[in-house]
N, C-alpha and C positions, 0 to 999 in steps of 0.2 A: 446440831440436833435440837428438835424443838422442847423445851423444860419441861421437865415431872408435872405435870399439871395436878394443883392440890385440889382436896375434896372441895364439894361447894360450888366448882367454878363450871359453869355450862358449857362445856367442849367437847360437848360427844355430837352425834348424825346430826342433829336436828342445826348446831349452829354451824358444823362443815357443811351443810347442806346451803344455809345463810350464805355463807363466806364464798360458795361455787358460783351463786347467782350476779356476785357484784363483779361489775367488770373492770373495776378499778383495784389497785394495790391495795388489799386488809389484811392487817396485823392484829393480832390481840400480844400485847406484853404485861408481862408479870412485874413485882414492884423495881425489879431493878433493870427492867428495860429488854431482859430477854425475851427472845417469839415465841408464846404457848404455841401458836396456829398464825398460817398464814394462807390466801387462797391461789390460786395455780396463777394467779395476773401478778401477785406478789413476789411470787419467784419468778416469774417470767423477767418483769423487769426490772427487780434490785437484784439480779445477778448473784444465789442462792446466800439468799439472807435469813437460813435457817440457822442460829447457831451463833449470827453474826447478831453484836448490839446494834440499834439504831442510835443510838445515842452517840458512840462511837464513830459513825458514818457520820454524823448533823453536826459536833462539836458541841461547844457550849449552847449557842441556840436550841439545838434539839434537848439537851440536859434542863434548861428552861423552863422549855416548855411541856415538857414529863413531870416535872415538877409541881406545874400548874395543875396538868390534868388529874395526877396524882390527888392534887388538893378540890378536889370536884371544879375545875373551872376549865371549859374549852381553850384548846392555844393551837398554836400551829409552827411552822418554820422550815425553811428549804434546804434540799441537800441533795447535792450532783450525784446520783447513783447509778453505777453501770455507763457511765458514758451518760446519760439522763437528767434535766433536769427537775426533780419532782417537789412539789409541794404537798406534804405533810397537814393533816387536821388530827389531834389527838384529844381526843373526851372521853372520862372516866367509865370504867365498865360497868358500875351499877354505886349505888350508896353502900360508903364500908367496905370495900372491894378495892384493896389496891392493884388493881387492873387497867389498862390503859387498851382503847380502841382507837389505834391508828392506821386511816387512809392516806393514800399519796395520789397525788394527778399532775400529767405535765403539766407547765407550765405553759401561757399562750406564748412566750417568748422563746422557752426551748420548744414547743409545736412548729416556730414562726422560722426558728433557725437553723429545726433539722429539715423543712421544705426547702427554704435554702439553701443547703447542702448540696439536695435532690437535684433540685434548679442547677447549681453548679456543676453537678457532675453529668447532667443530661445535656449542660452546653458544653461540655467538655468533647463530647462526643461527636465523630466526623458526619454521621448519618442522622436524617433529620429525624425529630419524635413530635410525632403530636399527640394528643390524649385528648379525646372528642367524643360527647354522647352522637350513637348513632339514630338513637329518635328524633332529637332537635338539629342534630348536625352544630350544636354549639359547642367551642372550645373550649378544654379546662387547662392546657398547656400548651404550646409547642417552643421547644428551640429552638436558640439561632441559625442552628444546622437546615432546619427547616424551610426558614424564610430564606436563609442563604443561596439554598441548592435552588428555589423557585425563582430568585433573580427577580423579585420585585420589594414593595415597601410593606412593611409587616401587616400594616392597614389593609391592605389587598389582597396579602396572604390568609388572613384572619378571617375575612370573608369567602365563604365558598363559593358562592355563586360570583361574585367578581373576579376572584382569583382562577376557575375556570374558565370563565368569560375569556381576562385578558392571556393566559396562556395557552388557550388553543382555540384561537380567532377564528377559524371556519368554522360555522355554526355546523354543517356536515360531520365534520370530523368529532366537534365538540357531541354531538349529540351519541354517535355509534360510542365513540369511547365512553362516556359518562352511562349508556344503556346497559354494556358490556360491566362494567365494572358494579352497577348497580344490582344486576339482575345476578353476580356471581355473590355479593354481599347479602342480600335477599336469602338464596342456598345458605345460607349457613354453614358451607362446607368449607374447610381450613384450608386445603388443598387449592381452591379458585381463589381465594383470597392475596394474591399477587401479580401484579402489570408489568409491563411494561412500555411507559407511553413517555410518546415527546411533545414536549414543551418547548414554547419560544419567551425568553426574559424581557425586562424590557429593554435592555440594549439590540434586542433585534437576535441575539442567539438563540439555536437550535439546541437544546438537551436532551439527552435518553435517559430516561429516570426509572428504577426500579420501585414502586410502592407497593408496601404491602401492610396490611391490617391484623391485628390480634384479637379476638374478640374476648371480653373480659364478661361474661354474661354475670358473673354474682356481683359486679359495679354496675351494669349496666353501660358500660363505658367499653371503646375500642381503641390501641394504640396501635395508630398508624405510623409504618418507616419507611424514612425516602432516603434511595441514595442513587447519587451521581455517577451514572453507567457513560459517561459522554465521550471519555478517552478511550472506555474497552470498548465501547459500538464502533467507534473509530477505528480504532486497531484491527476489532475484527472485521470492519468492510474492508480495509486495507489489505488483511490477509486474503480474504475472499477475492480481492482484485488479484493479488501475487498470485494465487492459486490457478484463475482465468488463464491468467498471462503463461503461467507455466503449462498449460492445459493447451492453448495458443502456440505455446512454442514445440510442445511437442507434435501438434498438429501440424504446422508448418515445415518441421524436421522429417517429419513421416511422407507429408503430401511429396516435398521436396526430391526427397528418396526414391520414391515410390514411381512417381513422372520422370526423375532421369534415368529410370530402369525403360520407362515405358517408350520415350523419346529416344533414347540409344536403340533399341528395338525400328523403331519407324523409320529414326534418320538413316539407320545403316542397312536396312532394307531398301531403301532407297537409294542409296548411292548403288548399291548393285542392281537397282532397276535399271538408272543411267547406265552400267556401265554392261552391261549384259543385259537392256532390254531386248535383242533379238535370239537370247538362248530363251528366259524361262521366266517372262516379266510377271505369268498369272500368280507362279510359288512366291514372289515377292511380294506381291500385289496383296495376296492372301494371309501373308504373314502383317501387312501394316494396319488389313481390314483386322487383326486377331487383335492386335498390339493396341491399337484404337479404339475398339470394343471394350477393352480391358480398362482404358484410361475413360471409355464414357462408365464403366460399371463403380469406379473406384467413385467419379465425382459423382454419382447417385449415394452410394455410401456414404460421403462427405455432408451432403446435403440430408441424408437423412436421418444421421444420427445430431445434426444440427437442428433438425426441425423444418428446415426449410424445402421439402422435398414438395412439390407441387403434387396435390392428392384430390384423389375425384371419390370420397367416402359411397360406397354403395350400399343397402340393404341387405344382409347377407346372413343365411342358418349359415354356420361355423360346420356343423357336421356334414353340409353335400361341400361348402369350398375342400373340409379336408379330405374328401373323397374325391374331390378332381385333383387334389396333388398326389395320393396314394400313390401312382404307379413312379411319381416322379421321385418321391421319398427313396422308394425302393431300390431304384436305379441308381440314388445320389447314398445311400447306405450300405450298398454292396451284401455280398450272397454271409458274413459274418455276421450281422447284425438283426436281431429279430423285430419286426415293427409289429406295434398290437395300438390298431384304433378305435378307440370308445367314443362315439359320440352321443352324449346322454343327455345336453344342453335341447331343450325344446327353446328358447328365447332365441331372437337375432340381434343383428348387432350393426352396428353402419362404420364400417373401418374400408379402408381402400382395400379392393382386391388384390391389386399389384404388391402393393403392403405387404399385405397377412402374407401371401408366399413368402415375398422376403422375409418375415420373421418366421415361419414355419420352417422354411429353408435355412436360414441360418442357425437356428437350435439344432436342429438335425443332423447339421454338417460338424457343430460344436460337440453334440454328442457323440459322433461318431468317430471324432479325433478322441474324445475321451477314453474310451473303449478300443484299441489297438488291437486286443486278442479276442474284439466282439464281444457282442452283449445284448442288452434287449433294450429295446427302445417304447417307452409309451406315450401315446398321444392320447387326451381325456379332454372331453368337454363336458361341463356341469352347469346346472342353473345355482347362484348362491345369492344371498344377500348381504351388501358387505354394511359391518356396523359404523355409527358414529365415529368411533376410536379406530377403528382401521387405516383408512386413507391417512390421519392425523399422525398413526405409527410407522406409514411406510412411503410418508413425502408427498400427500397428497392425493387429490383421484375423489372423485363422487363418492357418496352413497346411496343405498339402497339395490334395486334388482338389478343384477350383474351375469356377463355368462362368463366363466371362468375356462380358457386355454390352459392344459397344464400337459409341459413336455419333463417327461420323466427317461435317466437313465441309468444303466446297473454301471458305470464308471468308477474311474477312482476316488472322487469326490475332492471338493476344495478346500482349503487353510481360511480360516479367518480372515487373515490379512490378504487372499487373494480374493477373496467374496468382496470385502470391499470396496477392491479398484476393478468388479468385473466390468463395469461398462465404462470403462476412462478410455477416451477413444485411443486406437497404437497402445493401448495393454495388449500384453498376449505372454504368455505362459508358454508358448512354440519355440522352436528353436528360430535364428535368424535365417530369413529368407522364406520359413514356413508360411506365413498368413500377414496382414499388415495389421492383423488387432482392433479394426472397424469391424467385424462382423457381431459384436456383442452391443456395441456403440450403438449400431444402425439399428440392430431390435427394440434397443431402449427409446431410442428416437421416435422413431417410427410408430410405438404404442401410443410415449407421452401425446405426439403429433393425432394418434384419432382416439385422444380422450381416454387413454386406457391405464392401467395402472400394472407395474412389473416386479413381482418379487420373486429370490431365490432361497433355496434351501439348500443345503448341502453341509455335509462332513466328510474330513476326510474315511476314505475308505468302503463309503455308503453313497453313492450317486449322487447326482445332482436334480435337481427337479427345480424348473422355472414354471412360476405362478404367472398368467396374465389373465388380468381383468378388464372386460368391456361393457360400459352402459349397455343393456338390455334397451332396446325400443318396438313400440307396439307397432309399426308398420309390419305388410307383409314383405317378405326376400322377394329382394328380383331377381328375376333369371338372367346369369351372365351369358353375354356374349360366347359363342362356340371358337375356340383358337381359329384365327389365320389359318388357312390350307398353304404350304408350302407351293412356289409354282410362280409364273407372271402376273404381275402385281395392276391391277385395276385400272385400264386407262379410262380416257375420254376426250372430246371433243370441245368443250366448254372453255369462254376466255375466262380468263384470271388475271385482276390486277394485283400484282406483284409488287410491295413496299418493303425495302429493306435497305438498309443506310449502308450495312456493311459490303462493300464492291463483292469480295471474293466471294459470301457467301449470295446475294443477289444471285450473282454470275451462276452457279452453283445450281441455285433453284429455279433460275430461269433455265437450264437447259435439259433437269431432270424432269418439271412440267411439261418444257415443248415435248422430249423422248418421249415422252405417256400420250401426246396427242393434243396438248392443249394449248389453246392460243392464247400468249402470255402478253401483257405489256408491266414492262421493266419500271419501276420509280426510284426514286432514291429518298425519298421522304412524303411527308403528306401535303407541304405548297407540291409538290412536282404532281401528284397524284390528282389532288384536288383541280390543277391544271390541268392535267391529261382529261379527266370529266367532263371539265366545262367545255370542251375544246370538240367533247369530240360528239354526233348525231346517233341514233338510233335510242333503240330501249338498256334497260340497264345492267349492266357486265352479271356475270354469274356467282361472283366469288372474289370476296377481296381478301388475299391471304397478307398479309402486314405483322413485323415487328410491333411490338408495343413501346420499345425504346427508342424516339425517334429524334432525327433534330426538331425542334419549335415544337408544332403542334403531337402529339403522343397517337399513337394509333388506337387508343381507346376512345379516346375525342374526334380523330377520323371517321372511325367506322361511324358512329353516332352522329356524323354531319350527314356521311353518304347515304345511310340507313335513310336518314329523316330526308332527305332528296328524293329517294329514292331510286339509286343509282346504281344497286351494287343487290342481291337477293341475299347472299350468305357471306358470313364474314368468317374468317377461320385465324387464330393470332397465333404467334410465336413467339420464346423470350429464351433467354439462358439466364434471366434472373426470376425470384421468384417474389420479390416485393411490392408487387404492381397492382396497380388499382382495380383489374378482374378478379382476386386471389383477396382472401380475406385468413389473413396465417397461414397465408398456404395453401389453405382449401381451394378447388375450385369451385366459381359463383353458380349458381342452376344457368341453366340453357344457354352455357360461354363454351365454342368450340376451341378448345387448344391446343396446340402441338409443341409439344418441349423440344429444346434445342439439350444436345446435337440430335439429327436425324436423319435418317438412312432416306432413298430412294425410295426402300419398298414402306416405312410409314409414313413418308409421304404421300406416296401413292392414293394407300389405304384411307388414310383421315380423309383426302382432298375429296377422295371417291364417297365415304357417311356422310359427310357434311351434306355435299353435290345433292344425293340422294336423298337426306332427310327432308329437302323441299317439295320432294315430290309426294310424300306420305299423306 
């Protein structure tokens, strides 16, 4: 408690008022050392020294020098308080006044050794600290943790512009990152204030380094922390590779499955072609054309929910494509299930035709498994615009004008845990033998493949409803082609030089051209072909139909010798890969005629016959 203060002695507002302003420890004591008054810096840091003598803290020194002051003469002397070391000045409180005014201030030595401390326990520390104005970019600390995790000499580290320099040596990279990190420091938002970027040391390693900044604005000063992500970026690509592999293996497990269901079907239709082709070879015939059909639809699925599906993106209103599938929805939905189509999107879109069926078809088919005792089905097209943060929340995908597909249905709806393995290709929720679990796959595929973006909604017990988004572009919709008329498939008269490495299927193609009427010659590569040109008199053949995977020379380098000869008027290609120098992701190039492998009679017919034709226009 602080002592009876007797009459006479100035300790009311005026000198509490004094005593708030100094920001140092002050004391006023009475003759025999106890605290009349002390100000809030005094308790703060003698550790409540109301009550408590000073005299008794200091020892004989302090007794000394209260002595002195006592006797009107300034003194002073030191005394460890609170963990603290402070220095003490004590001068009389007035003439005739046995009162003492005593200040205390650390010491530069305890100043010098509780930084010290600081310093120790900040290298103590596994993540690095630096403490740097962000005006000058000059440093007022960093740890060893610091310079350590950077992998170079402190000298280097100290410097920013050199220690940028030398750890991230492409001046490209160096400048996006340092823009990036600038222009989020700049915001002043707390939130951007954390990277993560790699660094190369000077031993030549690669780091992943976490930094991020604190801004201290009432110092003026910011404390940057680095730490050493380089075994968990590791781990985690590692996982991400086991994850592929296990993604891999179940794709391989399924394709595997799936083809010797497909291949026991063909081979044993077959052996009873052999062995009763004179009872009923066409029912045979017809079951390997069904069985075959099925193993080309599977590897289109395969390829598609891959990305690798060859795509000829067209111009297209979304609302007339989903009016040429209506009737087919219909038919594929059956008389239970109710279909309702809005189309409300004025924007187009450029995704492949062939595509969007498949994805409009396959929602349809997944809906309608959903729904067992029927239900409604809704198809909606909308114009939106998707924000900054959108594509960033849902894995990517443009911004801005968008025309959104949305398939809605009244089903049972999904579990969490199912929602997030809906498109892992061979998921499925069906019993075994129901479905192979691509059909979710090949939607997703298929969008990411023409730039588009796929999200679901769903709980259980409340439907499901799939979100798809597509760039919006200012072109006009082109009018698609009118289906194939079923019937005898398009001949003609025209030679055709024929390039294909593979015997069986050559053989194959050379005899479904000659049955159409065309006069074929056979090659087996591009020296054989190139040969047959030189070799042979007149003007120049009609139509070079050629693989693109050849021995030596490649039939994209072919066509493009014969073109510039002038040997050959239309070039038509073929591949059963889709990595090829016409094909950019996939895409097909503008004005590349091409026909995917495998293929029927009656598409070859057809293509050989547009092509033929497009000369004529």
């Amino acid at each position: 408690m602080v002592a009876e203060k007797p009459v006479g002695i100035a300790t009311g507002p005026l000198v509490d008022a004094l005593l708030g302003l100094c920001e140092d420890p002050v004391m006023i004591l009475d003759g025999d050392g106890g605290v009349l008054a002390a100000n809030v810096a005094a308790e703060t840091a003698l550790v409540d020294p109301i009550g408590v003598s000073l005299l008794e803290r200091g020892g004989d020194a302090a007794r000394s020098a209260f002595a002195a002051a006592l006797a009107g003469r300034a003194a002073s002397f030191g005394a460890a308080l609170g963990g603290r070391h402070l220095s003490f000045k004590l001068a009389p409180a007035g003439p005739g006044v046995a009162r003492v005014v005593a200040s205390g201030r650390e010491t530069a030595e305890a100043i010098q050794e509780r930084r010290d401390t600081f310093h120790r326990v900040l290298d103590a520390l596994p993540i690095g600290v630096n403490i740097f104005s962000p005006r000058t970019m000059s440093t007022f600390y960093m740890n060893d943790a610091f310079v350590t995790i950077h992998g170079w000499p402190r000298e280097i580290v100290a410097d920013s512009r050199a220690l940028h320099e030398h750890t991230m040596p492409d001046p490209e990279v160096r400048r996006r990152v340092l823009g990036q990190i600038n222009a989020d420091v700049a915001s002043g938002d707390p939130s951007r204030m954390r990277w993560i970027v790699e660094i190369v040391t000077q031993d030549g390693e690669r780091r992943h380094l976490v930094a991020a900044n604190t801004p201290m604005p009432e110092l003026e000063l910011q404390v940057g922390t680095l730490q050493d992500i380089t075994e968990l970026w590791r781990a985690r690509t590692e996982l991400q590779h086991a994850q592929r592999m296990e993604s891999l293996g179940r794709l391989a497990g399924g394709v595997a499955h799936d083809f010797n269901n497909l291949l026991t079907s063909i081979l044993g239709n077959l052996s009873l072609a052999q062995v009763e082709a004179g009872a009923a070879p066409r029912e045979y015939l017809s079951e390997i054309e069904r069985a075959a059909t099925s193993a080309a639809a599977l590897t289109r699925q395969l390829l598609s929910f891959s990305r690798r599906q060859v795509i000829e993106p067209r111009v297209l209103d979304l609302g007339a494509a989903l009016r040429r599938l209506e009737r087919l929805l219909i038919r594929t939905l059956g008389e239970d299930i109710e279909l309702r189509v809005s189309a409300r999107a004025r924007g187009r879109v450029r995704v492949d035709p062939a595509q969007l069926e498949q994805i409009v078809v396959n929602l349809a088919v997944n809906a309608r498994d959903a729904m067992p005792k029927g239900g409604q089905l809704v198809i909606e097209t909308a114009d939106i615009v998707l924000e900054a943060d959108y594509p960033r929340r849902h894995g990517g995908g443009g911004v801005g004008p968008h025309v959104m597909l949305a398939v809605l249905d009244t089903g049972g709806g999904l579990s969490e845990e199912v929602r997030s393995r809906l498109f892992e290709p061979f998921f499925t929720t069906k019993p075994p033998g129901a479905g192979t679990g691509l059909g979710l796959a090949m939607v997703h595929g298929a969008v990411k493949q023409n730039g588009g973006l796929v999200d679901v909604y769903s709980e259980p017990g409340r439907g499901t409803t799939f979100k798809i988004y597509f760039p919006a572009v200012q072109e006009a919709a082109e009018e698609l082609p009118a289906p194939a008329c079923a019937g005898e498939p398009p001949r003609g008269s025209e030679t055709i030089l024929l390039v294909e490495d593979d015997p069986g299927v050559r053989s194959l193609a050379s005899r479904m051209l000659g049955g159409l009427g065309y006069h074929v010659v056979a090659t087996a590569s591009a020296a054989e072909a190139l040969a047959v040109i030189h070799a042979r008199s007149g003007g120049p053949l009609d139509l070079l139909f050629t693989d693109l995977v050849l021995p030596g020379r490649s039939g994209r380098e072919l066509a493009e010798a014969l073109v510039t000869e002038g040997a050959v008027n239309q070039v038509l290609f073929t591949s059963g890969y889709t990595e090829d120098v016409v094909l950019r992701h996939g895409v097909l190039a503008g004005g590349i005629a091409f026909l995917p492998k495998p293929y029927t009679r009656d598409l070859l017919a057809r293509k050989v016959r547009e092509v033929l034709d497009a000369s004529r226009v």
